[in-house]
C-alpha positions in Angstrom: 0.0 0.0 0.0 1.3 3.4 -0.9 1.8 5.6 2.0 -0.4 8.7 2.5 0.9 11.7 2.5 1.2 13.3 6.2 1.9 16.7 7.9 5.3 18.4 8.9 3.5 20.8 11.6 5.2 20.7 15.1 8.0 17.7 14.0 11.0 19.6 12.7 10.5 23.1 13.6 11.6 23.1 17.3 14.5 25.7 17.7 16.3 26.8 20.9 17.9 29.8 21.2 19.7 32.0 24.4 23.5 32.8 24.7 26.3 31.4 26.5 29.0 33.2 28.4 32.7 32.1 26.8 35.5 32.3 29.4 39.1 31.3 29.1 39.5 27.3 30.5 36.2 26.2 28.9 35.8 22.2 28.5 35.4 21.6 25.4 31.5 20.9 25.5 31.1 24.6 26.9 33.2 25.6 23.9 30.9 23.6 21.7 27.4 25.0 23.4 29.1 28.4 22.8 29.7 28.1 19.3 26.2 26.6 18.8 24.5 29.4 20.4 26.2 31.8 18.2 25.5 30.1 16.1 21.8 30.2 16.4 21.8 33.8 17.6 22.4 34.7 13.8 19.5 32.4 12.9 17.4 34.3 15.3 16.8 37.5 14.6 15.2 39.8 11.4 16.8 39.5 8.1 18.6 36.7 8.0 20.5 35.7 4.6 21.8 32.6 3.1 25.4 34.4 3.8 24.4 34.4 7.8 23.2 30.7 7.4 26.3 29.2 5.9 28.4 31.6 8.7 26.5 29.6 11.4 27.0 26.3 9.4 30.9 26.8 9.7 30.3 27.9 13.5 28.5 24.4 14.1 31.1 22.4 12.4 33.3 24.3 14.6 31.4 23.2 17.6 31.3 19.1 16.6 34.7 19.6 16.4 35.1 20.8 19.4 32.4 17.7 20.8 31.3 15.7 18.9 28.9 14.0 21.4 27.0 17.7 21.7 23.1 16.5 20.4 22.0 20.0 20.2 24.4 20.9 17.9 23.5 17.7 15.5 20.0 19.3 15.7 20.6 22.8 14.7 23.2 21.8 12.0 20.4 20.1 10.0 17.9 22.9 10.4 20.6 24.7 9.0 21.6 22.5 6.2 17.7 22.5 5.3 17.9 25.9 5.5 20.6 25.6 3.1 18.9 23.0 1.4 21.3 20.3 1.5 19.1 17.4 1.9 21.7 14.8 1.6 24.2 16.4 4.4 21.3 16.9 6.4 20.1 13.1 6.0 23.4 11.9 7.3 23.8 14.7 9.9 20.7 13.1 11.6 22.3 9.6 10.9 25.7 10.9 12.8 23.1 12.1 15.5 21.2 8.8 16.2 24.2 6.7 16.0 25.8 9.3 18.8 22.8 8.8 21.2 23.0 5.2 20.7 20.1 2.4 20.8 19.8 2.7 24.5 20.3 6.8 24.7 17.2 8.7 26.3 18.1 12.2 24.1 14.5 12.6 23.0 15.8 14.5 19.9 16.0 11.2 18.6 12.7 10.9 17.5 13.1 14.1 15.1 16.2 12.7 13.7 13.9 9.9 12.6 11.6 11.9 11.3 13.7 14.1 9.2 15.5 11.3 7.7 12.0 9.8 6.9 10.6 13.3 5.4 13.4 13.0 3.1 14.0 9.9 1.7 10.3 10.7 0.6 10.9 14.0 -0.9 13.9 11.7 -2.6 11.3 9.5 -3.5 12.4 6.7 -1.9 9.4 5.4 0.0 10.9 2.5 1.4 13.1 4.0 3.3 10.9 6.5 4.5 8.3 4.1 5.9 11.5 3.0 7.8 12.6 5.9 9.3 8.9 7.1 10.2 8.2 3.9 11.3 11.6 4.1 13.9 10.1 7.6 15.1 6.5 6.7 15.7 8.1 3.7 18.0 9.9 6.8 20.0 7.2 8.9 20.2 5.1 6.1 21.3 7.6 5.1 24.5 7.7 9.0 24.8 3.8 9.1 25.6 4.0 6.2 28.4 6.0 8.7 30.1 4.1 12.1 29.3 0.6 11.0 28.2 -0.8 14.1 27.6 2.3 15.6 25.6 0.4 17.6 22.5 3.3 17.6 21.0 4.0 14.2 21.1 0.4 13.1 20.3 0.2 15.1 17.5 3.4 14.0 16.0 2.3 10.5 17.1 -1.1 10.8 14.9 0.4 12.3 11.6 2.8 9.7 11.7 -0.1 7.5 12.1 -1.4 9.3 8.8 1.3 8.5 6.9 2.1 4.9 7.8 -1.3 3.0 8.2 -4.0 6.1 6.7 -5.8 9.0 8.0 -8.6 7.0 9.3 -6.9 5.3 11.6 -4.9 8.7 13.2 -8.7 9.9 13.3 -9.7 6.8 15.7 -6.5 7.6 17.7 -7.4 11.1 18.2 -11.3 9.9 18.8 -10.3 8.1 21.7 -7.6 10.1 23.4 -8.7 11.3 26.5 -7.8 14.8 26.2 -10.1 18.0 26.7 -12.2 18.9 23.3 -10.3 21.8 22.4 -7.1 19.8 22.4 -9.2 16.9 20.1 -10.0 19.8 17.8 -6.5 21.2 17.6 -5.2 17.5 16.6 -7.7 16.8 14.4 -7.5 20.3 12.3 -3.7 20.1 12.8 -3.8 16.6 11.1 -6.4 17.7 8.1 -4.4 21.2 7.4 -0.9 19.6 5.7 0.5 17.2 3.4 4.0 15.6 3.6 5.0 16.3 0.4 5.0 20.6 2.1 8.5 19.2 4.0 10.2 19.7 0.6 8.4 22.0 -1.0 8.1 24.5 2.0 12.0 23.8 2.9 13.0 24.5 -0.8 10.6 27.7 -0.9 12.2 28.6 2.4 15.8 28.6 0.6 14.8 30.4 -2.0 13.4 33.0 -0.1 16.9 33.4 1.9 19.0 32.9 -1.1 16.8 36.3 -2.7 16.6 38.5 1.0 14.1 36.8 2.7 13.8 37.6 5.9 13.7 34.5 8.3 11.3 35.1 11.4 11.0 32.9 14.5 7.1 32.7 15.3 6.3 31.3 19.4 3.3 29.6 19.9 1.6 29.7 22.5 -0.3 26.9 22.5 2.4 24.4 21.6 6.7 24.2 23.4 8.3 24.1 20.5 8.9 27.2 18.2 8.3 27.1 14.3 10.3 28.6 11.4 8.3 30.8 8.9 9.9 32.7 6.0 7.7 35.7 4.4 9.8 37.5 1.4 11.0 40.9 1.6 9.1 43.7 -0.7 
């Protein structure tokens, strides 16, 4: 059976930001979180340009050189490289990232690594391999949930996954029955019916453009939701 076509919202736009203090005598993690937070503190303000995104890519290489065990790094290197739109270095950046947290490693990261290898092997085309890797994150996100059962976060990215893999009835009959309050069924259920998978590469691609010609790159907070998600609009 083919698989359906399922929504990006919430899964790969997390972002952290803030700053770190450098002094002299850092271990070489603190020089790694340093770099990575400069490096992000160019993603994070007005006007960003393709020139400032492949600064910051040479400031996170910087900072897996530094540690290369640093998780948070992995994760904003392949924002970046999407932002770049490097699909392929991205793909193995989140490869190099699950193979650092290991088969027995809690970082719950791991999950989106997953899922962005999975949201690109089907914008390659390769369909097999995506059902893999989404397959390998809706596992996560379901140990994720024993822990945190009413994670929106989680259950959403649990129910387009479901989408995807086995149809959008049955993440409908997953959401039916979660017992959640009714504005939090709604939410799921409109987030689920408002995308389709194959945005990931067309809104990634659109988002590159958009840098590449002076589009500005703001950060937009949700209330509603912990995680922050990337919007491009295009300069006049």
């Amino acid at each position: 059976m083919k698989m359906r076509k399922i929504v990006t919202c919430g899964i790969v736009g997390a972002v952290l930001w803030g700053l770190v203090a450098c002094a002299p005598g850092k271990s070489d993690r603190e020089e790694s979180t340093r770099l990575y937070e400069e490096a992000v503190s160019m993603l994070s303000g007005d006007g960003v340009s393709i020139a400032d995104c492949r600064v910051a890519q040479g400031l996170l290489e910087q900072a897996l050189e530094a540690d290369d065990g640093n998780i948070d790094v992995y994760f904003g290197k392949v924002l970046n490289e999407l932002n770049l739109w490097l699909p392929d270095s991205a793909y193995r950046t989140a490869t190099t990232a699950i193979e650092k947290i290991g088969p027995d490693g809690k970082n719950r990261l791991k999950a989106y690594f997953y899922t962005v290898k999975g949201f690109i092997a089907y914008d390659r085309g390769d369909e097999a391999d995506a059902r893999a890797q989404l397959s390998q994150a809706l596992v996560l996100y379901e140990s994720y949930l024993k822990e945190e059962p009413a994670n929106l976060d989680y259950l959403l990215n649990k129910a387009v996954l479901l989408s995807g893999l086995e149809g959008r009835e049955k993440a409908l009959e997953f959401i039916a029955g979660l017992p959640v309050k009714e504005a939090d069924r709604q939410m799921l259920t409109e987030s689920l019916a408002g995308f389709e998978f194959s945005q990931f590469g067309e809104t990634w691609r659109a988002k590159h453009r958009a840098l590449v010609t002076g589009g500005e790159l703001a950060v937009e907070a949700d209330p509603g939701r912990n995680t922050d998600t990337l919007s491009y609009t295009q300069q006049p």
